[in-house]
C-alpha positions in Angstrom: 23.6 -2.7 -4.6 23.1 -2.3 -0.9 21.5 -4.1 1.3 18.6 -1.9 2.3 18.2 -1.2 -1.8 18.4 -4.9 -1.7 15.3 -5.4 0.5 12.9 -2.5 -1.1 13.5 -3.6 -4.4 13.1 -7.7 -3.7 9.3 -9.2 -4.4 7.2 -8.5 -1.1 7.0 -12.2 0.2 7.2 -14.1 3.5 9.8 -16.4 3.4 8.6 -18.7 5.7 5.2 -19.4 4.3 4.9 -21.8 2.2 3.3 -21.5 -1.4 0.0 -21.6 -1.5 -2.4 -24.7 -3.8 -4.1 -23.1 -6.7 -6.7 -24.1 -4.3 -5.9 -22.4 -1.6 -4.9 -19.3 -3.7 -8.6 -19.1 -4.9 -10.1 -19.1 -1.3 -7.7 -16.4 -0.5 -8.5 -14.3 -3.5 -12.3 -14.8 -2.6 -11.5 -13.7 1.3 -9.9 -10.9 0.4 -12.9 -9.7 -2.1 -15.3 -10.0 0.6 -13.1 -8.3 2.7 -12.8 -5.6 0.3 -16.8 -5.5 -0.3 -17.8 -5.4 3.2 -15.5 -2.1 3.4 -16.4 -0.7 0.6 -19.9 -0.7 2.3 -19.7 0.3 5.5 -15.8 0.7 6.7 -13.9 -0.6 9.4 -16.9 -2.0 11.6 -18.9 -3.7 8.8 -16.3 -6.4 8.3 -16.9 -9.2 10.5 -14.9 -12.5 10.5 -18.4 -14.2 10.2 -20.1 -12.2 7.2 -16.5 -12.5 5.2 -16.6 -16.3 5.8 -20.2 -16.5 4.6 -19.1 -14.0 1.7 -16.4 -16.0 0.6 -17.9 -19.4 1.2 -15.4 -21.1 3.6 -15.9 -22.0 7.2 -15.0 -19.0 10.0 -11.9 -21.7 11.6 -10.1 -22.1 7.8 -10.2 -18.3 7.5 -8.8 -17.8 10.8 -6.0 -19.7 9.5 -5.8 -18.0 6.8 -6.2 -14.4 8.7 -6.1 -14.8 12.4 -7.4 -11.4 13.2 -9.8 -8.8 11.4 -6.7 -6.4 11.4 -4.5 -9.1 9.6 -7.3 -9.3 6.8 -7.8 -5.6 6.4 -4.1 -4.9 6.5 -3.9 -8.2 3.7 -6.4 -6.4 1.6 -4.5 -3.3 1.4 -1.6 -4.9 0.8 -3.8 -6.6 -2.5 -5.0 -2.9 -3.4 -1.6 -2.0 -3.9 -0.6 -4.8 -5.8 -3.7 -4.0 -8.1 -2.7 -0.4 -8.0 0.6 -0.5 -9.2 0.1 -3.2 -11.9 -2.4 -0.3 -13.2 0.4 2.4 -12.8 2.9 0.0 -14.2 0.5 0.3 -17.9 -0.2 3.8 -17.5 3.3 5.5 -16.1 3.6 9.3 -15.7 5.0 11.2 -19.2 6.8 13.8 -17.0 10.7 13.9 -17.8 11.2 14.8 -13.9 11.5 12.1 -11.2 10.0 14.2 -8.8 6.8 15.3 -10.7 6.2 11.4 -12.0 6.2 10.6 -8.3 4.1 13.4 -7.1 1.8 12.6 -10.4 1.5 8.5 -9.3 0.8 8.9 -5.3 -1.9 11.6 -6.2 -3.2 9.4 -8.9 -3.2 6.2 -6.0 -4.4 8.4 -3.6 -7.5 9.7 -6.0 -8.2 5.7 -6.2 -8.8 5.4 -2.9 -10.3 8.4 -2.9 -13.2 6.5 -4.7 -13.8 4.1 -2.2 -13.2 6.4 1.1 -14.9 3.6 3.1 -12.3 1.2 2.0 -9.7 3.2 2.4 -10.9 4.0 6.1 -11.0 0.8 6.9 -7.3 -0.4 5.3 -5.7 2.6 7.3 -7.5 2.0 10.5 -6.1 -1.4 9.9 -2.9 -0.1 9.7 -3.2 2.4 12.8 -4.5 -0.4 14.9 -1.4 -3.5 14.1 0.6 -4.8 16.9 3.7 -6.9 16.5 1.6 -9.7 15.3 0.8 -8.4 12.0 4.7 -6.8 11.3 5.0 -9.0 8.3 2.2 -8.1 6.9 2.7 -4.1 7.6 5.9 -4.4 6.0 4.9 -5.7 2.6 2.5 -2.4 2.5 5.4 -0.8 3.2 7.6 -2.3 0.8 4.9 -2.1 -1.8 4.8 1.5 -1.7 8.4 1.5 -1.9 8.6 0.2 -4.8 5.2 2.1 -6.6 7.9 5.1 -5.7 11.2 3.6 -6.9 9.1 3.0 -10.3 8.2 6.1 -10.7 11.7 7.7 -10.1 12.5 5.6 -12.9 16.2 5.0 -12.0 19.0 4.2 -14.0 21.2 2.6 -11.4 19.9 1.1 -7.2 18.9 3.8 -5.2 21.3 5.8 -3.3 21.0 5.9 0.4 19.8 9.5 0.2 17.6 8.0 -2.1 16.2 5.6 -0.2 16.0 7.9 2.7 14.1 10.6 0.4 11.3 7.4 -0.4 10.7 6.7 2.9 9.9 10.3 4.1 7.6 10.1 0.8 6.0 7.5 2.2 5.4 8.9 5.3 4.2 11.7 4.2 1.6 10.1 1.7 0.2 7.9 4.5 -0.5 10.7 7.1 -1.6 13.0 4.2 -4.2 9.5 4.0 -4.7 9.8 7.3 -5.2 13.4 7.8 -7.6 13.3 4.7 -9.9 10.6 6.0 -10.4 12.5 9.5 -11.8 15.4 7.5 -8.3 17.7 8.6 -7.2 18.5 5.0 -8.7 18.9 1.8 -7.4 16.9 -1.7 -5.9 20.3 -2.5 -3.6 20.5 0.4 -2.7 16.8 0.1 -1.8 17.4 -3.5 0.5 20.5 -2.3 1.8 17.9 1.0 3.1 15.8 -1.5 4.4 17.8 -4.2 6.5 19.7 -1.5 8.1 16.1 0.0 8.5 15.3 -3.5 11.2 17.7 -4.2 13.6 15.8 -2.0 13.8 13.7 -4.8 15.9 15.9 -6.9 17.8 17.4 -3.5 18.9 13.1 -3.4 20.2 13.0 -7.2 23.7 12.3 -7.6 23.9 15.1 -10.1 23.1 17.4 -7.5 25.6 16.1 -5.1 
C-alpha cells in the first residue's frame, strides 16, 4: 500500500490530541448537538458560542477550549454528520454490481440527507468555505471522511491505485461544489444527480482492468 492510500484509508484522528474522559466525551457530544440544533433552525448565523454553551450546559471558556472558534464547531459538526452518515451507509450499502453506480447511488443518498436539513447543511458548508489555516485539521478529517464513504462504496478488492485515488478526490470535489452550487439555489437535485453520475464514471476509466 502507498502512502497516500495509507492516509485516506487510516481512522480520521489528530494525533496530537490526547483521548478524551468519558467525561469530556459526553460534553463534547452535547456541544456538538447544540451545535447541530441551532443550525438546523436557523443556519449559519443562529449558532452563537453563547446559546450552544447554554444548550449544552457548560460554561462559554470550557467550550472555547473545546472549539475555539464558531467555524471550528460547525466544521466539527460536519465532520460528526459524516461519521453518522456513513455508519448508516455502512448497514444499508448500494446492491449495484458496478463501482461507479454504488458511488454515485451513496453520495446522492448523503446528499438527499442533507438535503433534509438544508439549514444545517448551509451552515456546515459555509463553515467549510470560511476555514483558515487554523481549522486545517479539522477540514481534513471532513475530507478524509468522505474519502473513505467513497473507498467503501467502490468496494475494493486490493488499496486503491493512484488513479484511484486521484479519481476519489475529483469525486469529492465535485460532490462538494455540486453542495455548494445546490445551497445557492444555481442547480437543481436533478442536475446534481447528473454532476455526479458523470464524475462517477472515472471510476471505471481508473480500474486496472481497464488499464
Amino acid at each position: 500500500m502507498t502512502a497516500e492510500a495509507k492516509a485516506v484509508t487510516t481512522p480520521a484522528t489528530t494525533p496530537a490530541s490526547p483521548p478524551l474522559t468519558e467525561r469530556q466525551e459526553a460534553r463534547r457530544r452535547r456541544i456538538l448537538h447544540a451545535s447541530a440544533q441551532l443550525a438546523s433552525r436557523g443556519g449559519f448565523d443562529a449558532v452563537q458560542m453563547r446559546e450552544v454553551a447554554e444548550s449544552s450546559s457548560v460554561a462559554l471558556g470550557t467550550l472555547y477550549r473545546y472549539f475555539p472558534s464558531k467555524v471550528h464547531l460547525l466544521v466539527a459538526t460536519m465532520q460528526d454528520q459524516l461519521q453518522h452518515m456513513h455508519a448508516t451507509l455502512r448497514k444499508r450499502p448500494p446492491a449495484s454490481d458496478d463501482p461507479a453506480e454504488r458511488v454515485a447511488e451513496t453520495l446522492m443518498r448523503a446528499f438527499r440527507a442533507l438535503q433534509r436539513e438544508p439549514h444545517l447543511a448551509d451552515a456546515m458548508v459555509r463553515a467549510l468555505t470560511f476555514a483558515d489555516r487554523s481549522v486545517s485539521p479539522e477540514v481534513d478529517t471532513v475530507s478524509r471522511l468522505t474519502t473513505a464513504i467513497i473507498l467503501d462504496a467502490m468496494g475494493l478488492d486490493a488499496p486503491p491505485t493512484a488513479e484511484q485515488l486521484s479519481a476519489v478526490r475529483v469525486i469529492e470535489h465535485t460532490w462538494h461544489s455540486a453542495l455548494i452550487t445546490w445551497l445557492s439555489g444555481r442547480a437543481s437535485i436533478a442536475q446534481v444527480k447528473i454532476d455526479i453520475e458523470t464524475v462517477c464514471r472515472l471510476i471505471d476509466l481508473t480500474s486496472p482492468e481497464k488499464s
